[in-house]
One Martini backbone bead per residue (centre of mass of N, CA, C, O) as a GRO file, in nm:
protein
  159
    1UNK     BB    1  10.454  10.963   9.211
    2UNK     BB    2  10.134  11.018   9.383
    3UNK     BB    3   9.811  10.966   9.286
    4UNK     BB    4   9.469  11.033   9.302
    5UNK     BB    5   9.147  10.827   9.269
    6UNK     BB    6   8.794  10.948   9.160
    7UNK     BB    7   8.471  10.852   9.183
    8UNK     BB    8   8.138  10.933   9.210
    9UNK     BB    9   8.096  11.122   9.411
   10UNK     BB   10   7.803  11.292   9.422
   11UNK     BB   11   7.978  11.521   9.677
   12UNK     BB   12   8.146  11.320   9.829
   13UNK     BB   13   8.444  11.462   9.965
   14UNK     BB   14   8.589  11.511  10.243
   15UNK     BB   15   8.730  11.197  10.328
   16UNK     BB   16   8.876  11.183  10.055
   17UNK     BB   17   9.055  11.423  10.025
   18UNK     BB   18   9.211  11.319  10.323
   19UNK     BB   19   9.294  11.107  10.273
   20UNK     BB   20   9.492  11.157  10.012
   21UNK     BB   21   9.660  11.341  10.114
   22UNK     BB   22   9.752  11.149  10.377
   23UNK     BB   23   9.915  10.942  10.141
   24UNK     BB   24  10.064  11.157   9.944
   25UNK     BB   25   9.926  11.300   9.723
   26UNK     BB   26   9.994  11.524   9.435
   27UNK     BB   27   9.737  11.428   9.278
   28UNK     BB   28   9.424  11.477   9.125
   29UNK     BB   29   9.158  11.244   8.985
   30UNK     BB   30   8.860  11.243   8.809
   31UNK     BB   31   8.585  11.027   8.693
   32UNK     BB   32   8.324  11.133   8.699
   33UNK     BB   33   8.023  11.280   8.894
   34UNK     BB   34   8.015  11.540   9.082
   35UNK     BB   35   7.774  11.724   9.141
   36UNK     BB   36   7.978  11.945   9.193
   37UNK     BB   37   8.149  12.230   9.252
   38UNK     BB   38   8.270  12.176   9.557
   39UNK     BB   39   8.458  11.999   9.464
   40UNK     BB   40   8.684  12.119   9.302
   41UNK     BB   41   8.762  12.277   9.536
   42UNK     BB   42   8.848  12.023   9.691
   43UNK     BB   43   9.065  11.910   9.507
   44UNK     BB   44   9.216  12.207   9.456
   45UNK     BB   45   9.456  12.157   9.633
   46UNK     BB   46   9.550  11.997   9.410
   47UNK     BB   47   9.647  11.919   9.138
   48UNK     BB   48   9.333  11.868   8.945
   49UNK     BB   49   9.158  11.644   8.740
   50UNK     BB   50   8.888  11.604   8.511
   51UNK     BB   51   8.568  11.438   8.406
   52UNK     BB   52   8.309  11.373   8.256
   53UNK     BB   53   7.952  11.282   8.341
   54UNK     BB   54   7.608  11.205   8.353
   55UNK     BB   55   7.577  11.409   8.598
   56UNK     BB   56   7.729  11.670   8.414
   57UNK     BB   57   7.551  11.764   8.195
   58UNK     BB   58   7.395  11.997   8.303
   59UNK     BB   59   7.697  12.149   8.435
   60UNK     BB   60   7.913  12.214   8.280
   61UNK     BB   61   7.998  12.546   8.282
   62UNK     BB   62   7.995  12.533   8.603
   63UNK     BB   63   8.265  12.339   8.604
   64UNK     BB   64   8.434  12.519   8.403
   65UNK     BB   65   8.440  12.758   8.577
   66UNK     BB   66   8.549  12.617   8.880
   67UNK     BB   67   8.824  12.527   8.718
   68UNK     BB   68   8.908  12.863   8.678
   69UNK     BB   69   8.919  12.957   8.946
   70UNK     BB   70   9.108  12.694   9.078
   71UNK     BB   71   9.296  12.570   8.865
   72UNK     BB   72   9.196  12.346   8.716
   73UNK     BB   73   9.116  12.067   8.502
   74UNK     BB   74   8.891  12.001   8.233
   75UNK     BB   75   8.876  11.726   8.037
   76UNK     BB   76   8.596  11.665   7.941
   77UNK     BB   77   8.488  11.385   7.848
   78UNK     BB   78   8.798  11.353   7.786
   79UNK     BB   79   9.142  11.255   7.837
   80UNK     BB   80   9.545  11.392   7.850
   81UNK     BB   81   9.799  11.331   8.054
   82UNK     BB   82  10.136  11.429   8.159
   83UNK     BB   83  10.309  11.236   8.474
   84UNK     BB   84  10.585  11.118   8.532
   85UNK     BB   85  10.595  10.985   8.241
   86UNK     BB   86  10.285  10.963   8.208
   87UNK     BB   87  10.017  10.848   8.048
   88UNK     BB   88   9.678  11.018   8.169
   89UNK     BB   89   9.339  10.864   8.104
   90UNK     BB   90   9.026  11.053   8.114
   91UNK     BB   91   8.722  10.879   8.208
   92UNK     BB   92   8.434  10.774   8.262
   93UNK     BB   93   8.273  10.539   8.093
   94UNK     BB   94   7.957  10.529   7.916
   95UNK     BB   95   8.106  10.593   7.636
   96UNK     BB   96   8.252  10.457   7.362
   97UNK     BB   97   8.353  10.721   7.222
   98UNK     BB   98   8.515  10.829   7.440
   99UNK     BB   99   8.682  10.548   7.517
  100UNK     BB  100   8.832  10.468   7.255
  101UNK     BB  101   9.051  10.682   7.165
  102UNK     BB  102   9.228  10.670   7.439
  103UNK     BB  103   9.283  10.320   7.399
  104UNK     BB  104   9.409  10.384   7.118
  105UNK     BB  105   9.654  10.519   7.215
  106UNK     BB  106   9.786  10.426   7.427
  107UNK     BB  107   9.823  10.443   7.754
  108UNK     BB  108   9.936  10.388   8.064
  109UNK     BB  109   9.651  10.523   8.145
  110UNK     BB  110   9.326  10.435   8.240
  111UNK     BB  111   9.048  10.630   8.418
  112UNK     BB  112   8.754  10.539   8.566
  113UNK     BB  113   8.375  10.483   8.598
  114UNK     BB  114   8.046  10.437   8.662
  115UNK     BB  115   8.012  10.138   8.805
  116UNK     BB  116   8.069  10.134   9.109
  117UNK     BB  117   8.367  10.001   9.065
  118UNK     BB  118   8.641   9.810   9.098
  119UNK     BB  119   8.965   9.836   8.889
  120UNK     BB  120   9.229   9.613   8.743
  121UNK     BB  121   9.350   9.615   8.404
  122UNK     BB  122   9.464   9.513   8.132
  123UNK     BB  123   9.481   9.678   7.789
  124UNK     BB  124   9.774   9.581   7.648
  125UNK     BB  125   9.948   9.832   7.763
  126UNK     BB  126   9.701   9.934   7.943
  127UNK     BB  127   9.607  10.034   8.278
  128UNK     BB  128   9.335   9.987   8.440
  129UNK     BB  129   9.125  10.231   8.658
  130UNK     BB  130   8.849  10.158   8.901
  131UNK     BB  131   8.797  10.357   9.201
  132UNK     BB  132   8.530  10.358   9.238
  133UNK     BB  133   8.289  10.492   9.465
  134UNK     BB  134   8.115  10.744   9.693
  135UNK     BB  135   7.848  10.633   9.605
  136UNK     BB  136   7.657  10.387   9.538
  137UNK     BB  137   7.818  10.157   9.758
  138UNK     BB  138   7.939   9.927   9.974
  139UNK     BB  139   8.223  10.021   9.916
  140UNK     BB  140   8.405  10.328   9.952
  141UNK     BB  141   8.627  10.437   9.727
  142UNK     BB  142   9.002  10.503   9.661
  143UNK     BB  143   9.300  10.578   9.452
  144UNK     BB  144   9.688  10.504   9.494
  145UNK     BB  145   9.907  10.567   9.231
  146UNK     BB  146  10.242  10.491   9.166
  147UNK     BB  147  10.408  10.588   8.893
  148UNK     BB  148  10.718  10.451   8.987
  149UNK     BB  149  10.587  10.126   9.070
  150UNK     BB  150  10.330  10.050   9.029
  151UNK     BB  151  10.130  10.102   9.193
  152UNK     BB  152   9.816  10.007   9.434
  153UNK     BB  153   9.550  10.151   9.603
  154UNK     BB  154   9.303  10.072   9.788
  155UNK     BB  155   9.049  10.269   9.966
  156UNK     BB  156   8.879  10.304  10.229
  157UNK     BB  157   8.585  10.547  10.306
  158UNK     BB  158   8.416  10.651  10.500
  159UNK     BB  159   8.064  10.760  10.584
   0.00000   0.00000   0.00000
């Protein structure tokens, strides 16, 4: 199974949804920073998952609403969830409050954003993953993960 991973969107979002759908991926997560309810909508053509960032902080109801509308899940501050018996932890990633209990889970993957860079390194057992930003950012990134292979790949998308 193969997931996109985008975060730091800040309303940015019909290339990137069309990228990862393009590469065939299953499920979509969200890193927190949507900054509008019409991402929910534009995501929600596949499984959905997303966690709060700190521009989303005005507006949990509204995303949480738009979350129940469209069958997403928002994962509010930080969450985990299982596919493809992998455990996957999503959180923004400004708080270390929020970040710090589901590292400490050690799930197979976390997934973050908030620094509007693209990471990927191993912290114990858990492999760490962000998938850069769509907005304030030299290079527009998300991020393609096959469950099955441990595989990544982050792709350029066009501005």
């Amino acid at each position: 199974m193969k997931i996109g991973i985008l975060s730091d969107s800040h309303n940015h979002r019909e290339r990137a949804v069309a990228l990862l759908r393009e590469a065939g991926v299953q499920a979509l997560f969200h890193c927190g920073d949507l900054a509008s309810e019409e991402i929910v909508a534009a995501c929600a053509v596949l499984p959905f998952y997303f966690s709060l960032g700190n521009h989303d902080a005005d507006m949990v109801r509204i995303l949480e609403r738009a979350a129940d509308q469209h069958g997403a899940h928002c994962l509010g501050w930080g969450g985990e969830v299982t596919l493809a018996g992998k455990r996957i932890a999503v959180v923004h990633g400004h708080i270390s409050r929020d970040l710090k209990p589901l590292l400490e889970a050690e799930p197979d993957y976390l997934l973050t954003g908030h620094s509007h860079q693209s990471h990927d390194f191993r912290a114990g057992v858990t492999r760490r993953i962000n998938p850069g930003a769509l907005f304030r950012a030299k290079v527009f990134t998300v991020a393609v993960l096959d469950l099955a292979s441990d595989e990544l790949e982050l792709r350029e998308v066009a501005r």
